[in-house]
C-alpha positions in Angstrom: 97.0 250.8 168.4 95.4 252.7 166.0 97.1 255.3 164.0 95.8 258.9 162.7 92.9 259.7 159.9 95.8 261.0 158.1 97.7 257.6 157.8 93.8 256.2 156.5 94.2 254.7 152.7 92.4 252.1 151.0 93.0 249.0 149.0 92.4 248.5 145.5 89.9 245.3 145.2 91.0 243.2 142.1 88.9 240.0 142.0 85.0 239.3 143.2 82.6 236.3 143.3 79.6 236.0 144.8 77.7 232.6 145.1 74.0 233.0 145.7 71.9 229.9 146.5 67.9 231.1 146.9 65.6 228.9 148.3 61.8 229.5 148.3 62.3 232.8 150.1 65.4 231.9 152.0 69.2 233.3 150.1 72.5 232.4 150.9 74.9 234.3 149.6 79.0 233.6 149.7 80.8 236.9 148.6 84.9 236.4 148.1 86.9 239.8 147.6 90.7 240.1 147.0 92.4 243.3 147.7 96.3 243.6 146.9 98.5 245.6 149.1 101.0 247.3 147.3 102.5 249.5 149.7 105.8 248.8 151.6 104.2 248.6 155.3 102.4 245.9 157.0 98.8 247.2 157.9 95.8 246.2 159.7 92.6 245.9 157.2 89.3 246.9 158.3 86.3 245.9 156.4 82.6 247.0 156.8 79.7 244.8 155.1 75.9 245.9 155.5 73.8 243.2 153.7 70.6 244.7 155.1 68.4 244.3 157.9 67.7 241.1 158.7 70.6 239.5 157.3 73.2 237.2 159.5 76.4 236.9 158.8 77.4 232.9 158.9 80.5 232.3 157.8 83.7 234.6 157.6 87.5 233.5 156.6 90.9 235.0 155.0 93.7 233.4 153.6 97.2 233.7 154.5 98.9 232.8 151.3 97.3 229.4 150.2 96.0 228.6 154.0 93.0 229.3 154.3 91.8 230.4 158.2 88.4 229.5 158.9 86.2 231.5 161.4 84.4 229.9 164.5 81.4 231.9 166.8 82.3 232.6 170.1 81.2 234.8 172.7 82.3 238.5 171.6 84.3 239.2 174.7 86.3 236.0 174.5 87.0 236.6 170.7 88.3 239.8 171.2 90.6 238.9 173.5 92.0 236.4 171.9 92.8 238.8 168.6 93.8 241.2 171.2 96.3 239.0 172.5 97.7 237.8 169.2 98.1 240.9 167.2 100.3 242.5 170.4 102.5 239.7 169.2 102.1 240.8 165.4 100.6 237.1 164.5 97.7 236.4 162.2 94.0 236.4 163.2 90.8 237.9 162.1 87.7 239.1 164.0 84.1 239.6 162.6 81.8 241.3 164.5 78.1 243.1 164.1 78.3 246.6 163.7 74.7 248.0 163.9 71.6 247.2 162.2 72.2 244.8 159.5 75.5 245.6 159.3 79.0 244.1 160.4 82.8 244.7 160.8 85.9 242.6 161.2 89.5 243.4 161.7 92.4 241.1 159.9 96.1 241.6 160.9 98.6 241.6 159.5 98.5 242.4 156.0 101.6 241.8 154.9 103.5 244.0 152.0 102.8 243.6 148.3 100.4 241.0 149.6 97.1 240.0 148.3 94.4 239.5 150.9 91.5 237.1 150.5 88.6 237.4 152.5 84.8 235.6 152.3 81.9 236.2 154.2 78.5 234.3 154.6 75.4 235.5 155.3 71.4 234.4 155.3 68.7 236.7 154.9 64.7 236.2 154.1 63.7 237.8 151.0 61.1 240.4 151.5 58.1 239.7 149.2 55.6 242.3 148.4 52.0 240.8 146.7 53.6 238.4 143.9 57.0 240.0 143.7 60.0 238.9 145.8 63.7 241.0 145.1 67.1 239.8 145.8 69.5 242.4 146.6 73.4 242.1 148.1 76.3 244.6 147.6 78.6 244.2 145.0 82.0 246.4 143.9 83.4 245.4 140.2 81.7 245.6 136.7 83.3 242.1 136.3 82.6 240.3 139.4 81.9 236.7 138.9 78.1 236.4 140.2 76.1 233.0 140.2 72.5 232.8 141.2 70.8 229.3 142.0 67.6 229.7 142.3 65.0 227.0 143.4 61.4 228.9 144.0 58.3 229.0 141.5 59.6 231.8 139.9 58.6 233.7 136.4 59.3 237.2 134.7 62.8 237.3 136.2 64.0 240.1 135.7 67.4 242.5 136.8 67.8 246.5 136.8 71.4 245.9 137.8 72.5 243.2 135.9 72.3 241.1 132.4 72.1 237.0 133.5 72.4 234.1 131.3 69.1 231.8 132.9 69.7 228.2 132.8 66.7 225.5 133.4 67.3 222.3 134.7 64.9 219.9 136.9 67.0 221.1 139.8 65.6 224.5 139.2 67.1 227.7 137.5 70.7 229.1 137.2 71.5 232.6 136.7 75.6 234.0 135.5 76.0 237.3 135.4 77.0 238.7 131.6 77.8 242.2 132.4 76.8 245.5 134.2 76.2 249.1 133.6 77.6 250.1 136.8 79.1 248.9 140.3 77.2 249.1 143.3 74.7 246.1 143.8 73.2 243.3 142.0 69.7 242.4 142.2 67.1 240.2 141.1 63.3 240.5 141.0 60.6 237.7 139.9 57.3 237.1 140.6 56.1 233.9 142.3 54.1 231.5 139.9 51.3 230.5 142.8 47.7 232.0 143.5 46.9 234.9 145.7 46.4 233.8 149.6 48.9 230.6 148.7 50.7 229.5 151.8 54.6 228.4 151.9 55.6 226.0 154.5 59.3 224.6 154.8 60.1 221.9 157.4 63.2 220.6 158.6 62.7 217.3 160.6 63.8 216.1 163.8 64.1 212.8 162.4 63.1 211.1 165.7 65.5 212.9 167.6 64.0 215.6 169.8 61.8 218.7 168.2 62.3 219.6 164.0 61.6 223.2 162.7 59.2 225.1 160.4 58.9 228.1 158.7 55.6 229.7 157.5 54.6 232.3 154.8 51.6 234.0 153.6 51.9 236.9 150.9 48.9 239.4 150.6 47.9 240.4 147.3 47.8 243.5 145.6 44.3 245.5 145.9 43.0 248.1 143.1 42.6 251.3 143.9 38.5 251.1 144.2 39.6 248.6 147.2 40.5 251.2 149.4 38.0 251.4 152.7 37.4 254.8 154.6 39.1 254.8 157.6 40.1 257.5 161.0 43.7 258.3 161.3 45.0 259.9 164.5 48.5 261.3 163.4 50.9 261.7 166.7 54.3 263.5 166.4 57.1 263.8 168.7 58.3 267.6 169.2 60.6 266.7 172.3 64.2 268.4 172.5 65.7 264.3 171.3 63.8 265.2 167.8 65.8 268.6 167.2 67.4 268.9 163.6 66.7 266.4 161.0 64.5 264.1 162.8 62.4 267.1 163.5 62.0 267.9 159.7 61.6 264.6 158.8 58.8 263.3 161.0 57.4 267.2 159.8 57.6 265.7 156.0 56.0 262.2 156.9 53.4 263.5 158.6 52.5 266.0 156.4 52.6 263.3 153.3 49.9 261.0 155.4 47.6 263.9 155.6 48.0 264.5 151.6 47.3 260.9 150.7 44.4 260.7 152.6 40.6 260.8 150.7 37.8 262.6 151.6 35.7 260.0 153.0 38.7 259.5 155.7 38.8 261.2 159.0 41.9 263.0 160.6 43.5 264.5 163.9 47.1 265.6 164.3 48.4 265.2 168.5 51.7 266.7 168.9 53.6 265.7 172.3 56.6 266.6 174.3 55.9 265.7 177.8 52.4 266.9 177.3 49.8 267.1 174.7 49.0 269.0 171.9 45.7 267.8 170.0 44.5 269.5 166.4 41.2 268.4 167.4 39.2 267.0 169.8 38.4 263.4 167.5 39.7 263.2 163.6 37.6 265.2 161.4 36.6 264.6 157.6 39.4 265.1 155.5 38.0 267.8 153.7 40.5 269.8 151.3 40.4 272.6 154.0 40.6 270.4 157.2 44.0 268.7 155.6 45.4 272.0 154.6 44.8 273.2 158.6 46.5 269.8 159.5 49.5 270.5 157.4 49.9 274.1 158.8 49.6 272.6 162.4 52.7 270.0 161.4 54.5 273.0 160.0 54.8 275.6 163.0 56.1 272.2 165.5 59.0 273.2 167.2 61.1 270.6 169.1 61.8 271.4 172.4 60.6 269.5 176.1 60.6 266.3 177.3 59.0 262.9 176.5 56.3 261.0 177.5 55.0 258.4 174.6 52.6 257.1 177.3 50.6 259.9 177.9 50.3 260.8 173.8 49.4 257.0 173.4 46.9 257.3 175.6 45.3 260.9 174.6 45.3 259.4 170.9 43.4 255.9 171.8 41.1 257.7 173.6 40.2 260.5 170.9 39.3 257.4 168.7 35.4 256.0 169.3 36.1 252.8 168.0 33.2 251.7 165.3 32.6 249.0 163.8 32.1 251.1 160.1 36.1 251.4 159.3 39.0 250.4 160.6 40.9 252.9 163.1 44.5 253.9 163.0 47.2 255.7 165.2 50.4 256.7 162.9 53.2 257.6 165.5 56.8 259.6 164.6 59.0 259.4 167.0 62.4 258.4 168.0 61.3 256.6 171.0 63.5 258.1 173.6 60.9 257.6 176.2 60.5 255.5 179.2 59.4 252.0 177.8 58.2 250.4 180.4 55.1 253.0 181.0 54.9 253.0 177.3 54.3 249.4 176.9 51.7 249.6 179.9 49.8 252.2 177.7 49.6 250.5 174.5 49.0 246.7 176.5 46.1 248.0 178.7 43.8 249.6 175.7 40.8 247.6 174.9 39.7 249.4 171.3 40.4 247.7 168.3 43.3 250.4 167.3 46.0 249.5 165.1 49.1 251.1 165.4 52.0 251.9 163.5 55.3 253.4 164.9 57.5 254.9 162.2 60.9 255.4 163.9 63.5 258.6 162.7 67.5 259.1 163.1 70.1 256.8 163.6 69.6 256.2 167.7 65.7 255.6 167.5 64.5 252.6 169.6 63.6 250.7 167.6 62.8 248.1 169.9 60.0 249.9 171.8 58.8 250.7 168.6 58.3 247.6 167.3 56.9 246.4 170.5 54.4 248.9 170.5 52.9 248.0 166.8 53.2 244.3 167.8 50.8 245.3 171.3 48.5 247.1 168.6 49.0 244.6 165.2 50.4 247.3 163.1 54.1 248.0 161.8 57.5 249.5 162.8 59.0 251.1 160.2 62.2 252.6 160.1 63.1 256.3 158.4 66.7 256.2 157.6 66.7 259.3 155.1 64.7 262.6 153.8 65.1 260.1 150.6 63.2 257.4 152.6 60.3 259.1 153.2 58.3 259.1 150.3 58.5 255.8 149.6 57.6 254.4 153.2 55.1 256.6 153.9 53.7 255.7 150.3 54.0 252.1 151.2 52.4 253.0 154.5 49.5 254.5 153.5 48.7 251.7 150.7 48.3 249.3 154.2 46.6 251.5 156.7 44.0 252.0 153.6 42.7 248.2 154.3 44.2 245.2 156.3 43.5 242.5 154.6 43.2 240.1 157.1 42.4 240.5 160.6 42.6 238.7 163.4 45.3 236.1 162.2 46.1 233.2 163.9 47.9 230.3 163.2 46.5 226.3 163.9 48.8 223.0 163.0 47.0 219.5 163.2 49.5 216.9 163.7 52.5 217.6 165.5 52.8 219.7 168.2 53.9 223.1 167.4 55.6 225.0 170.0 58.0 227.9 170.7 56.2 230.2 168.1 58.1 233.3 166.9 56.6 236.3 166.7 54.2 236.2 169.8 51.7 238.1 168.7 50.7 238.2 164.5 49.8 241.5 163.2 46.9 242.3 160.7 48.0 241.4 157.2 48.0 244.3 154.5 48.0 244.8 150.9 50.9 243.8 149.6 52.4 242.5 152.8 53.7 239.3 154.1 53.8 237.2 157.7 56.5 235.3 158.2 56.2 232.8 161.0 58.9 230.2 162.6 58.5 228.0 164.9 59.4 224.2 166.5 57.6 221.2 165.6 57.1 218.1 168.5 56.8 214.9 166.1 56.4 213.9 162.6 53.5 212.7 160.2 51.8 214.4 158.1 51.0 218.2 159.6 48.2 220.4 158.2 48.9 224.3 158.7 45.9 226.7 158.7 46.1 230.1 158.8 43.0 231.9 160.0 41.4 235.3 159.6 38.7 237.4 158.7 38.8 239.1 154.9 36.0 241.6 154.3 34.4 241.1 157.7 34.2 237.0 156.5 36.0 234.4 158.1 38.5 232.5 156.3 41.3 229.8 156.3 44.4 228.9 154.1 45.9 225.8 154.4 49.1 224.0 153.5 49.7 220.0 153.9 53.3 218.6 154.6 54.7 215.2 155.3 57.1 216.3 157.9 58.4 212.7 157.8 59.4 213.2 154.3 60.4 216.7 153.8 63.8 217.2 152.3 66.7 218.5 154.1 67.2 222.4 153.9 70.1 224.1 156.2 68.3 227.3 157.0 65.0 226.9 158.8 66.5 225.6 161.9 68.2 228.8 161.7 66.3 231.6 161.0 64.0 229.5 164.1 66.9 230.9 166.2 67.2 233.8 165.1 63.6 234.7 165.8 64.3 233.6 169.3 67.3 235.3 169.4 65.4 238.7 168.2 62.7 238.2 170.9 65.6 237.6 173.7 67.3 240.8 172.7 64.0 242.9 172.8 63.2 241.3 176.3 66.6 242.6 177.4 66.2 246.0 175.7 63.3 246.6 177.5 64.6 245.6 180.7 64.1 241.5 181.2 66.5 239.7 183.2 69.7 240.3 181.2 72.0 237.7 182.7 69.3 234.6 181.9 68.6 236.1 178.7 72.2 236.7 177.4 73.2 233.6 178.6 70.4 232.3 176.2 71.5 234.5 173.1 75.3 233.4 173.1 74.4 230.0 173.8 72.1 229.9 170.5 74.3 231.9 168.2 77.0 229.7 169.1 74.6 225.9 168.5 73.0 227.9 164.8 76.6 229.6 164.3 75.6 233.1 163.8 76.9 236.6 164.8 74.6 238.6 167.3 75.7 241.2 169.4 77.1 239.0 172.0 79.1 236.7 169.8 81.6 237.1 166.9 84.0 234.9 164.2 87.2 234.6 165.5 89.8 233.3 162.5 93.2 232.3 163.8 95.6 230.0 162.3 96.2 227.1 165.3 100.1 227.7 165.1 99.4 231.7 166.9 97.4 230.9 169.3 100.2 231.1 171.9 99.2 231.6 176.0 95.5 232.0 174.0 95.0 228.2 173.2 93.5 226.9 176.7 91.1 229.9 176.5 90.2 228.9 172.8 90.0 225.7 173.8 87.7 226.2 176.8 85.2 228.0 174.3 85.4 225.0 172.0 84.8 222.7 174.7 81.9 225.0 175.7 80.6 225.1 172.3 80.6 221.1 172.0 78.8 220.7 175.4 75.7 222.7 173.8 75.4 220.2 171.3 76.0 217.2 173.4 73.2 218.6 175.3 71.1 219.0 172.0 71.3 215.9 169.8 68.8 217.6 167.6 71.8 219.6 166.2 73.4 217.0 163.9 70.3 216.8 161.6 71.2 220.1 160.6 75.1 219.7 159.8 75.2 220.9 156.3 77.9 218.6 155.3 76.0 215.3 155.8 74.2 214.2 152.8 70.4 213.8 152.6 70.3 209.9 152.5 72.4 209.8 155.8 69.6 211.6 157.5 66.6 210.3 155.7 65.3 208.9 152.7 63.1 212.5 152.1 61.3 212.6 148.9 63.4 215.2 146.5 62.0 218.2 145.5 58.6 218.2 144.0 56.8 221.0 142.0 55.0 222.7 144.7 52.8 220.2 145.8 52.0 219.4 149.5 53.3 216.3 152.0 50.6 214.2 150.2 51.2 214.9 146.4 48.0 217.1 146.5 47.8 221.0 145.6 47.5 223.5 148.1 43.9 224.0 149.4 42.5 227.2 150.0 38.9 227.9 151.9 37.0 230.7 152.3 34.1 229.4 154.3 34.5 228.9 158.3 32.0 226.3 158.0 34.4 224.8 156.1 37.2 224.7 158.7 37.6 221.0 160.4 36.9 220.5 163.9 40.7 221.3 165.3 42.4 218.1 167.6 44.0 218.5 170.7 47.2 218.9 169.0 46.2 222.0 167.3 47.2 225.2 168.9 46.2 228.8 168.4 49.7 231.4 167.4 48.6 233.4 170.0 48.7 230.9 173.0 50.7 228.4 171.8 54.4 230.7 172.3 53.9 230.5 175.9 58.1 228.7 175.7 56.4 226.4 177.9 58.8 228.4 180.4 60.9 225.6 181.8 61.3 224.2 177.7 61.9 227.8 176.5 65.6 227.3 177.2 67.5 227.3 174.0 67.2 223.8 172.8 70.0 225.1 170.2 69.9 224.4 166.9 71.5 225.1 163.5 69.8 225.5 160.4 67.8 223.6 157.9 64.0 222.9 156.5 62.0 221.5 153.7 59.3 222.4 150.9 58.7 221.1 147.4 59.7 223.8 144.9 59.5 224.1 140.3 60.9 226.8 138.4 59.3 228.5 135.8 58.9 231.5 133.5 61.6 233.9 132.1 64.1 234.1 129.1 67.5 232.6 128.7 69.2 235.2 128.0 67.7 238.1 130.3 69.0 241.8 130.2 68.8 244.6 132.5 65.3 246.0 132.3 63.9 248.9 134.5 62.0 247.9 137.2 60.0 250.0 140.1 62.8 250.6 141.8 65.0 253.5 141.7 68.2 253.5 139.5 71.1 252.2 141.5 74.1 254.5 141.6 77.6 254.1 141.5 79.6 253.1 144.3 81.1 256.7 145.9 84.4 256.2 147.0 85.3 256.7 150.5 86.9 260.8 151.7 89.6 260.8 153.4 90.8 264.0 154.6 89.0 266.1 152.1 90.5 263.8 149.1 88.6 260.5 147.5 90.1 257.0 148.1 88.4 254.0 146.7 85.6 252.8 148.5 85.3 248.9 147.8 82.0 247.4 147.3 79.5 250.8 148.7 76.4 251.0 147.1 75.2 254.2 148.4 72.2 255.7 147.3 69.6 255.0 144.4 68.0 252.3 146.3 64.6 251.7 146.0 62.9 254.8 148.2 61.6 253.1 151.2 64.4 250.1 151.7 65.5 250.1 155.4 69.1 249.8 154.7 70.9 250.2 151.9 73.7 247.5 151.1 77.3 248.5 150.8 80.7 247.1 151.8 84.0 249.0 152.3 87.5 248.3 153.5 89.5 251.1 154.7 93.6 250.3 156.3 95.3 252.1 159.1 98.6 251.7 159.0 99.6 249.7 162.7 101.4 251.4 165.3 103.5 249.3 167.9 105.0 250.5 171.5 
């Protein structure tokens, strides 16, 4: 079906938009791209986006001449069946599916000759924000593409490295249009949010009477000064196993060695190398002396890979070579790619006692990452995840800036009013410097719904609170989703690490299909009704499918995007950051303080039970509220630098040894430290046929 590398060419991309509609922390972004065909032969296009991780891809549809053929979910095996079936008979249809970690794929045949080809994708993704600043970052090809930003957060100091923007201020928030570029790659967008430290963001999307609405939750952590930083014991645990040979090998080598040289003197250090059995530096960490760290980086540097793996047995040497005290906090940095059992690895980190935080730092493409972030969930730490040699720096950087001092410890989340249940993630980790939780959830009711997050800052208890009328929150398309795809994350890592597959897949498909979302069990499937052929009653069955799911959840049609907000409520429209009651945001740092919680209030950490027989996907779409203003920034705002590394050009694609464009990669230059860097290309094969 395919034909050889040699027939592989490219198409030249000639027009680009990108519509980017921004939310509080929430962006959807709309990116249309026309290629023209100008050889002689009909072709099959292949086209590869990766937005990032964490983004989901929403939306996805070509045109055929003026027609435009709109993509619908279904589950992945169906959809490829169908476009199986209908390109043997050399018809129309496109297929989207994901293609790795924050990145996806889709086929469209045919392209016919001297044809142009329109294609446009959809996709969500949560905004990172690190102490005040939040960055908006998506890939983008041409110098001229038309880019609009629409931005409704309580922004200042916008500011671009990529682009120049024209800013426009209106009482509906800000507008951003794109003047001009110094080079292709990827546009982005910083600002810093115009709210106090320890501020909490709450969005709501109401049930409106009709079953259970939806929330989302944020709290920011603040930038600390250097004089902040507390003296702590770091147990540094490296994997040396045969799976680490070659890159990952040098690169956990490089990691490990830059924790050891950012360390102070009044820390404490130990190095464990494993394989399938232990290798300590010491018998507890030591002072970080200037000769104790210099023996700990000559003890990284001779590791060899070689042996097997067992995670569970280094876990368990490195807990155990920590005394917990009550002085400073204590930390276990682990490098590894994970290829371990993870059943007996779970068992090791769930069954320790000491108050060890621990933070997994995952290398080469096939690391688990799902054990690994498991393991720092057990342990409230962080996964992180080392794509590059360039990477390093940067994330170990940003590493060590947290493991200096959490924050806030012991976090829990409390609502009075309605009932919250359904809480994603299970378990909340410590909050760092300069790090953010990020908490969805369902809500059982309406009224007016206080949400306190709780903690301990500097050994003190404390409590931030945020007041919404749920009854009167506007209508936003996107909480109800990224609800589900919290869920959906959770069911995937329950079947990664061996859960029941068959309940939980069943689960997965059946909420990507009610939120309309791609996961790896679903895909878009775009095919004009007149080429459907022998395929329609299987098409048809999936629709039918798809329709039962939301007759069985009336919930659903709040969230249908094309209803206006009157028809679902009279909500109040949006307000300058105020809460449910017109009032400011309160913030308390006294647990004396803290009212007496009703019985409607519910611990984060008990309250995501599912309730088991409710935890079936009550599937959803998308959609919240939150009052929002706009403020700060120039109107006409140029490219300025920023901390992040340049961005480079876009390198086109190689095919057999020569270049061919590459449309829409932005490979390399990202900010050191970024999971993933964005890029989107489109490659042809020419089509063979028996």
């Amino acid at each position: 079906m395919i034909a050889a590398d040699r027939d592989l060419h490219s198409l030249p991309l000639t027009e680009e938009r990108m519509q980017v509609t921004i939310d509080g922390q929430s962006a959807s972004t709309t990116l249309t791209q026309v290629y023209q065909h100008d050889q002689p032969n009909q072709i099959e296009g292949h086209y590869r986006l990766r937005p990032g991780s964490g983004a989901h891809v929403d939306g996805f549809a070509y045109w055929n001449g003026e027609a435009k053929i709109v993509g619908e979910v279904f589950e992945r095996e169906t959809a490829r069946r169908v476009y199986d079936n209908v390109t043997r008979r050399k018809r129309d249809p496109g297929l989207l599916e994901e293609d790795g970690e924050g990145a996806f794929a889709f086929k469209v045949f045919p392209i016919a000759p001297h044809e142009k080809k329109r294609v446009e994708l959809k996709w969500t993704k949560w905004l990172d924000r690190h102490a005040q600043t939040v960055r908006f970052r998506a890939p983008i090809t041409r110098p001229d593409a038309e880019i609009v930003i629409d931005l409704n957060a309580p922004a200042k100091n916008l500011r671009s490295p990529s682009h120049r923007f024209r800013v426009d201020r209106s009482a509906a928030g800000i507008r951003l249009r794109a003047e001009g570029t110094k080079e292709a790659g990827e546009v982005v967008l910083e600002w810093d949010v115009d709210e106090g430290d320890w501020t909490p963001d709450v969005y709501v999307q109401p049930g409106y009477g009709v079953e259970e609405g939806w929330f989302t939750l944020s709290l920011a952590a603040p930038k600390l000064p250097a004089s902040a930083v507390a003296a702590k014991d770091v147990t540094i645990v490296i994997d040396r196993s045969g799976s680490m040979e070659g890159d990952k090998m040098r690169h956990a080598k490089t990691a490990a060695a830059q924790v050891v040289r950012l360390l102070h003197e009044q820390d404490r250090v130990n190095v464990i190398s494993f394989s399938d059995e232990v290798d300590p530096l010491s018998r507890a960490p030591e002072p970080a002396t200037a000769d104790v760290r210099t023996r700990a980086i000559g003890f990284i540097d001779r590791l060899h890979a070689g042996g097997g793996t067992d995670i569970a047995l280094a876990l368990k040497t490195a807990i155990s070579s920590q005394a917990p005290t009550r002085d400073r906090p204590h930390v276990v940095v682990f490098l590894t790619d994970g290829q371990s059992d993870a059943d007996t690895a779970v068992k090791a980190a769930g069954t320790d006692v000491n108050d060890i935080r621990l933070f997994t730092l995952g290398l080469g493409e096939d690391v688990n990452r799902t054990l690994l972030s498991r393991l720092a969930a057990i342990k409230r730490g962080r996964f992180v995840y080392i794509e590059s040699a360039q990477a390093i720096e940067g994330e170990v950087g940003r590493l060590a800036s947290q493991i200096a001092n959490p924050l806030l410890v012991d976090v829990s989340v409390d609502i009075e009013g309605p009932q919250p249940v359904r809480i994603y993630p299970r378990t909340l980790p410590d909050l760092f410097a300069e790090d953010e939780l990020v908490v969805s959830g369902r809500l059982r009711g309406t009224g007016v719904a206080k949400f306190i997050v709780r903690g301990k800052l500097g050994g003190k208890p404390v409590q931030f609170t945020r007041t919404i009328d749920v009854a009167h929150a506007g209508k936003r398309p996107w909480v109800g989703a990224m609800w589900a795809q919290s869920r959906v994350a959770h069911l995937l890592e329950e079947i990664s690490l061996g859960g029941t597959g068959a309940e939980l897949k069943t689960e997965v498909i059946d909420l990507a299909l009610a939120y309309n979302f791609v996961t790896p069990y679903t895909a878009f499937l775009a095919v004009p009704e007149s080429e459907l052929g022998n395929m329609r009653s299987t098409v048809e069955a999936a629709r039918a499918h798809k329709k039962q799911i939301h007759a069985d959840n009336p919930d659903l049609d709040v969230l249908d995007k094309d209803k206006p907000d009157d028809q679902i409520a009279r909500s109040t429209r949006r307000r300058p950051y105020v809460d449910g009651r017109g009032t400011k945001k309160g913030i308390d740092a006294d647990s004396d303080a803290a009212p007496e919680m009703d019985k409607k209030s519910v611990k984060k950490d008990v309250a995501d039970r599912d309730d088991d027989e409710d935890a079936r996907p009550k599937r959803h779409k998308r959609h919240a509220a939150k009052a929002d203003a706009s403020d700060g920034g120039d109107d006409n705002m140029s490219a300025k630098p920023s901390d992040m590394a340049p961005t480079n050009q876009a390198e086109p694609m190689t095919v057999n040894g020569k270049r061919s464009g590459c449309a829409g990669c932005a490979s390399g230059g990202a900010t050191p430290g970024s999971l993933l860097v964005a890029f989107a290309c489109i490659a042809l094969l020419r089509r063979r046929r028996r």
